[in-house]
C-alpha positions as CSV (number, residue, x, y, z in Angstrom):
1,X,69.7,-3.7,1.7
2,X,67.2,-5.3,-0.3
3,X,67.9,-3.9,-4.1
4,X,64.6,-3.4,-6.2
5,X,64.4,-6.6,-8.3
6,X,64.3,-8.4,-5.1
7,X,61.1,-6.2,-3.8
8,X,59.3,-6.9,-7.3
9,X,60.5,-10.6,-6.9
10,X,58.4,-10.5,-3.5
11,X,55.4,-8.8,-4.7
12,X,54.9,-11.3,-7.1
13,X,55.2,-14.2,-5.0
14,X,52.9,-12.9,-2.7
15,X,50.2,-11.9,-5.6
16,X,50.6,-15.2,-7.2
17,X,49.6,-17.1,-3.3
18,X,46.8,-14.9,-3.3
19,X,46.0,-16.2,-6.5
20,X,46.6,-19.6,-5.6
21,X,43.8,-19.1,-2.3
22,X,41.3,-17.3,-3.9
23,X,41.4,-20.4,-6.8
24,X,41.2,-22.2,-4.2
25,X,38.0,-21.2,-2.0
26,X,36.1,-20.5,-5.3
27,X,37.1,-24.2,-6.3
28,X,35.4,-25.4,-3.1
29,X,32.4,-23.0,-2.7
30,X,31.4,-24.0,-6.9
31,X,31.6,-27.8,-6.0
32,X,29.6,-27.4,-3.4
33,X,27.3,-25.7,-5.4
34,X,27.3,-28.2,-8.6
35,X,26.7,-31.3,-5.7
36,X,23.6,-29.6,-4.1
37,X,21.9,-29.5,-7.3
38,X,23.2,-32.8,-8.1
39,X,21.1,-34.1,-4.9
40,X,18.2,-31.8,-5.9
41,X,17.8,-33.4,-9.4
42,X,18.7,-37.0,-8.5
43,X,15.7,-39.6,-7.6
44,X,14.9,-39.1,-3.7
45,X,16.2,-42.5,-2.1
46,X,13.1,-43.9,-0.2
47,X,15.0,-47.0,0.9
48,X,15.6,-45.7,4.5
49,X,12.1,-44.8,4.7
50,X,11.4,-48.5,4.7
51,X,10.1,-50.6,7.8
52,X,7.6,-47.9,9.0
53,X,4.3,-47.9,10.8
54,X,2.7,-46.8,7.7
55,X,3.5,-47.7,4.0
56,X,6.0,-45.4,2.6
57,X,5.2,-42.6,-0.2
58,X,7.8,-40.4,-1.1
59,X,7.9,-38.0,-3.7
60,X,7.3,-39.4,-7.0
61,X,9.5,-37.1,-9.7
62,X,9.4,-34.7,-7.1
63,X,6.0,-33.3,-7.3
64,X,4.9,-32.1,-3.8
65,X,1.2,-33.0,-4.6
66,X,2.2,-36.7,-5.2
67,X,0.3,-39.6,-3.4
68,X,-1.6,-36.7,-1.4
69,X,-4.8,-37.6,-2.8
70,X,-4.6,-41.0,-0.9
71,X,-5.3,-38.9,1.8
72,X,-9.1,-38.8,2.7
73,X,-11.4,-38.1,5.9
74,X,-12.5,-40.7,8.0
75,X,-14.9,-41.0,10.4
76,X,-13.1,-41.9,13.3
77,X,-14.0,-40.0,16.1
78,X,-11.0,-37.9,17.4
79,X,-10.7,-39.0,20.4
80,X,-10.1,-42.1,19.6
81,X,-7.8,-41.7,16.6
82,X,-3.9,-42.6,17.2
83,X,-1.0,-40.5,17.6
84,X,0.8,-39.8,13.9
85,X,4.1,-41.6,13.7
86,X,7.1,-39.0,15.3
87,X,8.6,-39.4,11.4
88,X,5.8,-38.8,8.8
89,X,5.7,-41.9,5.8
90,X,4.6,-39.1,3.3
91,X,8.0,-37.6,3.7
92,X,10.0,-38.3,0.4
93,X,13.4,-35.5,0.4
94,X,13.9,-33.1,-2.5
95,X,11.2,-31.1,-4.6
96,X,10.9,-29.7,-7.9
97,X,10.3,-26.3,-7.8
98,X,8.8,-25.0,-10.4
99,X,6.1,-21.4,-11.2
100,X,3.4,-22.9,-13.4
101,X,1.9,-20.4,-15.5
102,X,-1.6,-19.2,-14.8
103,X,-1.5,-20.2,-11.6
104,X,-4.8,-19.2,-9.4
105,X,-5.6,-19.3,-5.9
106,X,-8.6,-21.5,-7.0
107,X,-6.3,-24.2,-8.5
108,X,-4.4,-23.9,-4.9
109,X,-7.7,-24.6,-3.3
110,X,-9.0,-27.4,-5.7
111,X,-5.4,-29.1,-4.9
112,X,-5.9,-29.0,-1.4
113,X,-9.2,-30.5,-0.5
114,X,-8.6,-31.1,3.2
115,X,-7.6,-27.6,4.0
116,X,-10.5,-25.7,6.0
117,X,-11.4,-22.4,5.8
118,X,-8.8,-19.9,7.2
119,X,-5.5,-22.0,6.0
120,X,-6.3,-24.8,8.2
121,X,-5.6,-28.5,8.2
122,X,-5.3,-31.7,10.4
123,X,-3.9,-34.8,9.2
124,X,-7.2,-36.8,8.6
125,X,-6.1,-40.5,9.9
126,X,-4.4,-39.7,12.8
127,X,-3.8,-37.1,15.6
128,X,-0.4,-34.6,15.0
129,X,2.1,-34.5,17.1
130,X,2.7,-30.5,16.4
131,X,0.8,-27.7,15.9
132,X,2.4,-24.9,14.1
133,X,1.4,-21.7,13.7
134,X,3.1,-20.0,10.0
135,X,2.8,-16.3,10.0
136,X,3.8,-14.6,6.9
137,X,4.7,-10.5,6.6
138,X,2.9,-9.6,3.5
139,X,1.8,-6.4,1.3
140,X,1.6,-5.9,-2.3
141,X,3.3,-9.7,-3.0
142,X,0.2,-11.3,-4.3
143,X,2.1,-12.9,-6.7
144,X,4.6,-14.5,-4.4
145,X,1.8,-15.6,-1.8
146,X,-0.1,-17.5,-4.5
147,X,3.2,-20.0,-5.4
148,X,4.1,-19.7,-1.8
149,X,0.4,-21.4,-1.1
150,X,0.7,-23.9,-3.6
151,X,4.0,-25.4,-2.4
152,X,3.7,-24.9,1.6
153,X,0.6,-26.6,1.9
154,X,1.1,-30.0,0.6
155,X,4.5,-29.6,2.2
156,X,3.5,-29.1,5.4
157,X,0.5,-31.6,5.0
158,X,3.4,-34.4,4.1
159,X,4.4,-33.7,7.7
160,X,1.6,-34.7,9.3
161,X,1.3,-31.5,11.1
162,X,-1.7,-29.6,12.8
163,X,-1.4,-25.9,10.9
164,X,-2.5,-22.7,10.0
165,X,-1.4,-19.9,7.7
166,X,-1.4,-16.5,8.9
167,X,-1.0,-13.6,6.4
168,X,-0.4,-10.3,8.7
169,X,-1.1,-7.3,6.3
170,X,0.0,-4.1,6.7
171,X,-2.4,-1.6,5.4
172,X,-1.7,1.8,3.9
173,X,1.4,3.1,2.5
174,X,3.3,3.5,5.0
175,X,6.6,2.1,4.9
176,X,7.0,-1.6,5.7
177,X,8.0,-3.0,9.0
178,X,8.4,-6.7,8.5
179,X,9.0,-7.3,12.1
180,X,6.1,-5.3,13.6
181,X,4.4,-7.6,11.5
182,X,5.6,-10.6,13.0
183,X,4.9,-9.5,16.7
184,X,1.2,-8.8,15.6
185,X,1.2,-12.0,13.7
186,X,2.4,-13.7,17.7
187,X,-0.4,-11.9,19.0
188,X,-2.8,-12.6,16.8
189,X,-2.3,-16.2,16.3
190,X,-1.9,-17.3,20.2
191,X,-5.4,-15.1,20.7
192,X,-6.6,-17.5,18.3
193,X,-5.5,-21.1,19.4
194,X,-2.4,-22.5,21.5
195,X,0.0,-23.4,19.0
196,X,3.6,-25.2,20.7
197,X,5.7,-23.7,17.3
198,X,5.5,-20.5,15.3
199,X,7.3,-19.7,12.3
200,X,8.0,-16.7,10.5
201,X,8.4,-17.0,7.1
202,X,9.3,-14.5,4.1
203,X,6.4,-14.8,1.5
204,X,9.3,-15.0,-1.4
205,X,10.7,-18.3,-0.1
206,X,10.0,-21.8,-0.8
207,X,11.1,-24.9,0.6
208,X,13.1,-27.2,-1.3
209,X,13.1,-30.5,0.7
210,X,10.3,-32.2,2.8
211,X,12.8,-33.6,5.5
212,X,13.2,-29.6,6.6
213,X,10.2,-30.2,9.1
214,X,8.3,-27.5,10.3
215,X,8.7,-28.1,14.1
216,X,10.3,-26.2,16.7
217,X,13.5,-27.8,18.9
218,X,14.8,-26.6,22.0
219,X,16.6,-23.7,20.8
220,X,15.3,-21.2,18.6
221,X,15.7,-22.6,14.8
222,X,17.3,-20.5,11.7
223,X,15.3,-22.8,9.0
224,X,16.5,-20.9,5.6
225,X,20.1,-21.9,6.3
226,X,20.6,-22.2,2.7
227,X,19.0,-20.2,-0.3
228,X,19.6,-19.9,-4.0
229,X,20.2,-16.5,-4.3
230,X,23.0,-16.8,-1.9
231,X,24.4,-19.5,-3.5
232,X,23.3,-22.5,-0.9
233,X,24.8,-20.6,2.1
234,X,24.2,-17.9,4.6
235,X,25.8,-14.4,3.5
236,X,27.5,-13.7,6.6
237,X,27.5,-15.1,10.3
238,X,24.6,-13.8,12.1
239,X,22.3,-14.0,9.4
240,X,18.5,-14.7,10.8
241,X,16.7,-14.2,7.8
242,X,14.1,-15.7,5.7
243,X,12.3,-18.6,8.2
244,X,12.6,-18.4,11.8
245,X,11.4,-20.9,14.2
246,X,10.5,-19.9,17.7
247,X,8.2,-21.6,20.8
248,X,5.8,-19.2,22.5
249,X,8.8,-19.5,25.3
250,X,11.5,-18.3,23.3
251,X,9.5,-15.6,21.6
252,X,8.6,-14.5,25.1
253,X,11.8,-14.7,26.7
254,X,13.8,-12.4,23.7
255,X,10.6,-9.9,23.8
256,X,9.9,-10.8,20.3
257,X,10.8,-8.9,17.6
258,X,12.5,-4.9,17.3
259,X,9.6,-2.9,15.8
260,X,11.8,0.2,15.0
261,X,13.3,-1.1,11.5
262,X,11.3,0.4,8.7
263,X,11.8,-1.0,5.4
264,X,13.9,-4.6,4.4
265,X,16.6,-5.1,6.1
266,X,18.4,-4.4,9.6
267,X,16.2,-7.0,11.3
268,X,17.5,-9.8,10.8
269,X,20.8,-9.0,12.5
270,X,18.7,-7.5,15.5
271,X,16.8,-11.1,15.6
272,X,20.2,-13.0,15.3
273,X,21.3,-11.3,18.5
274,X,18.1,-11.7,20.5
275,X,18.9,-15.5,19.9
276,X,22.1,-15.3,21.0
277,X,21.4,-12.9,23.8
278,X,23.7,-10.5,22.8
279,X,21.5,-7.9,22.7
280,X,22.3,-7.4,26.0
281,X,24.7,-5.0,25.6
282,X,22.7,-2.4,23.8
283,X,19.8,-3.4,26.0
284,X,17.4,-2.9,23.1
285,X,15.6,-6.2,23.3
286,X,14.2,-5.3,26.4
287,X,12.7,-2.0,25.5
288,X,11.7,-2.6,21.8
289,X,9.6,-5.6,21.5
290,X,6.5,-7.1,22.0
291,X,6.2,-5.4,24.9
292,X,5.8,-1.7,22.4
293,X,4.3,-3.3,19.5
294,X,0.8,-1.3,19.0
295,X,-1.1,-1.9,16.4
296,X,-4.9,-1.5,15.4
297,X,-6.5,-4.2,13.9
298,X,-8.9,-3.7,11.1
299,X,-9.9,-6.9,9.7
300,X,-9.8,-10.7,10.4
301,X,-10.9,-12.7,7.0
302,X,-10.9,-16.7,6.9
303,X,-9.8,-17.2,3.4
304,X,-10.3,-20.7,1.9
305,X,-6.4,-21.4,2.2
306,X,-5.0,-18.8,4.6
307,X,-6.5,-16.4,7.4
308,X,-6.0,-12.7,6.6
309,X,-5.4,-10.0,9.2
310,X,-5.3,-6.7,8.2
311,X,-3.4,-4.4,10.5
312,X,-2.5,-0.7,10.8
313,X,1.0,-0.2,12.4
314,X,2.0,3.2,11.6
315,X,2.3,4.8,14.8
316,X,5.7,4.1,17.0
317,X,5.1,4.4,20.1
318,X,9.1,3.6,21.0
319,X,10.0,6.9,19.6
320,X,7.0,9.5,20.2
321,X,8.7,11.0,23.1
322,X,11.7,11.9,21.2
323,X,9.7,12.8,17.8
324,X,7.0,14.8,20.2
325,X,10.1,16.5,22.0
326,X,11.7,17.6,18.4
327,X,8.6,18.7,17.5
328,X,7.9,21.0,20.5
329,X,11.5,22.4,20.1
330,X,10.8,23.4,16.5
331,X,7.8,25.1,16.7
332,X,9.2,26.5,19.8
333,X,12.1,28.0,17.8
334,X,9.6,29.5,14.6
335,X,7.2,30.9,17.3
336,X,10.1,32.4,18.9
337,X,11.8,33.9,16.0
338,X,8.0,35.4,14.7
339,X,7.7,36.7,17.9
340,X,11.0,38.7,18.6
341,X,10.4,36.7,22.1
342,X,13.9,35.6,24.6
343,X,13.6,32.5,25.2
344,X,13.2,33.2,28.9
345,X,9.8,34.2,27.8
346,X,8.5,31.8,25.3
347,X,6.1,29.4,26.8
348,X,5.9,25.1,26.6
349,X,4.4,23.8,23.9
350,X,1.5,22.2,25.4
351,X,0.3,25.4,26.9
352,X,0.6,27.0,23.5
353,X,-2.9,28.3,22.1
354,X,-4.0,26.8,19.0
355,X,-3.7,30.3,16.9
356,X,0.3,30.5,17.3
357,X,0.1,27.3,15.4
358,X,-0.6,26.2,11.1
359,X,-4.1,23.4,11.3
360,X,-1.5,21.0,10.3
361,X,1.1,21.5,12.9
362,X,-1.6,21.5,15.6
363,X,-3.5,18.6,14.4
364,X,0.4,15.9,14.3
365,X,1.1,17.2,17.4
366,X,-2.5,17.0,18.9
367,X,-2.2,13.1,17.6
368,X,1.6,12.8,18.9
369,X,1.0,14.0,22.5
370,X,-2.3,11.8,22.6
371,X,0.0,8.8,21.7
372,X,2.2,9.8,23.6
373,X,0.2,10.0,26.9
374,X,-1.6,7.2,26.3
375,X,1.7,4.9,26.0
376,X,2.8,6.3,28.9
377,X,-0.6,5.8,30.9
């Protein structure tokens, strides 16, 4: 028999190894934390840059906007103007993030000169090898948008990229569907031109490093693999959030996004599945999509450094059967009870007359059994 000393002698050992890990991990996770910073701070190495096509830029202190007013039209015809080099010279590593104070959509604008109307630019001197299409979720994050503007232009201008900035807004108060969003901002944005890359990007995330290029590979891309508030690292395995990259062919092929998560969060984890084709399973993917994102469109605005498209995405379609079928059974039940009637004798609901029902009842379910036949039809 083991006496009690002995089991306290035990539980102490095996405290003090747990000690001894959890020292451990936190050991390795904060020097991995104090060496990313180290590489943000320290002077980009433009060495390997060397031997190019083109001169060499780099980023100067790490100010995004450095060297890009070297940049100018020409009058080339283009036609006849070359392909841009597959690794851009303007590309110098690590930024410097900072929020300047004051900060106005005009000073955006006045920093970004070759930027057209509608968020749109072409690298003046030569012809890109990518056209990416960025499509941000937005409402009520003015304030995010504008430093998100003054940092992702120049940065994707370094690149050498053909682009355009998409900001899909939801109107109303309903509450927000960040993914809806994204399958409008698909639609919208292939409607508009035929861009090989699309990337959907949060409007409260910045890019920290020019060398994170904003082109699509084979397989869909998780871009925001590492982020400050999580400490450099992804929060837990399937994480998809943040910046996704997707070809038309992938968005296609996983049916886009799941429009039935309302409010942050939820999606992401639905997204990471659709790229590993897990969703299978629960079959979801194929049902919930872009294949029942509806949406009405209300406005399409070229702003000077992004194109605006105001949407209204408040109906689901996915779920007005069931909510319609609810529906029918409650008022069913409080016309029943007013009326004394069996149930044998109570009649459907869309044979009811309008009197046996409030204005407001009638009027959602006069809207919900339009929707409803007009998904189905």
């Amino acid at each position: 028999m083991i006496s009690i000393q002995s089991k306290w002698r035990y539980l102490f050992m095996f405290l003090g190894i747990q000690l001894v890990v959890m020292a451990l991990l936190s050991r390795e996770g904060y020097q991995k934390r104090v060496s990313y910073f180290i590489r943000i701070f320290r002077k980009p190495d433009t060495t390997g840059l060397s031997g190019r096509n083109q001169t060499t830029v780099g980023i100067p202190g790490g100010d995004v906007y450095a060297n890009l007013s070297t940049l100018f039209k020409t009058h080339v015809n283009e036609d006849h103007m070359p392909l841009c080099p597959k690794k851009s010279p303007l590309i110098g590593g690590p930024i410097h993030v900072k929020f300047p104070s004051g900060l106005t959509l005009a000073e955006v604008q006045r920093k970004n000169p070759l930027v057209m109307r509608g968020g749109r630019y072409r690298p003046p001197d030569c012809e890109a090898r990518h056209r990416t299409a960025i499509i941000i979720p937005h409402r009520h994050r003015e304030h995010h948008l504008k430093f998100l503007l003054y940092y992702l232009h120049p940065f994707l201008q370094r690149q050498q990229l053909n682009y355009r900035i998409y900001i899909i807004h939801q109107a109303g108060t309903y509450t927000f569907n960040r993914a809806k969003l994204m399958n409008v901002g698909f639609r919208e944005a292939m409607r508009e031109e035929d861009w090989d890359c699309l990337f959907f990007h949060d409007v409260d995330l910045i890019p920290e490093d020019d060398r994170n290029t904003y082109v699509c590979d084979s397989n869909p891309k998780h871009v925001a693999i590492a982020m400050d508030k999580f400490g450099y690292k992804l929060p837990y395995k399937m994480y998809f959030g943040g910046v996704s990259a997707l070809t038309p062919l992938h968005y296609l092929k996983m049916n886009g996004f799941p429009n039935n998560y309302w409010g942050w969060g939820g999606e992401d984890d639905d997204i990471g599945l659709r790229f590993n084709m897990l969703a299978k399973t629960r079959q979801t993917w194929k049902s919930d999509g872009m294949n029942t994102a509806e949406y009405e469109l209300i406005s399409r605005e070229y702003m000077p450094l992004y194109t605006n498209i105001t949407v209204n995405i408040a109906l689901r379609p996915v779920y007005i059967h069931l909510h319609l079928h609810i529906l029918q059974k409650k008022l069913q039940k409080n016309i029943q009870r007013k009326k004394h009637l069996p149930k044998s004798q109570s009649t459907s609901l869309p044979k009811l007359q309008k009197a046996t029902l409030t204005k407001s009842q009638h009027k959602i379910l006069l809207i919900m059994y339009n929707a409803a036949m007009t998904s189905m039809g």
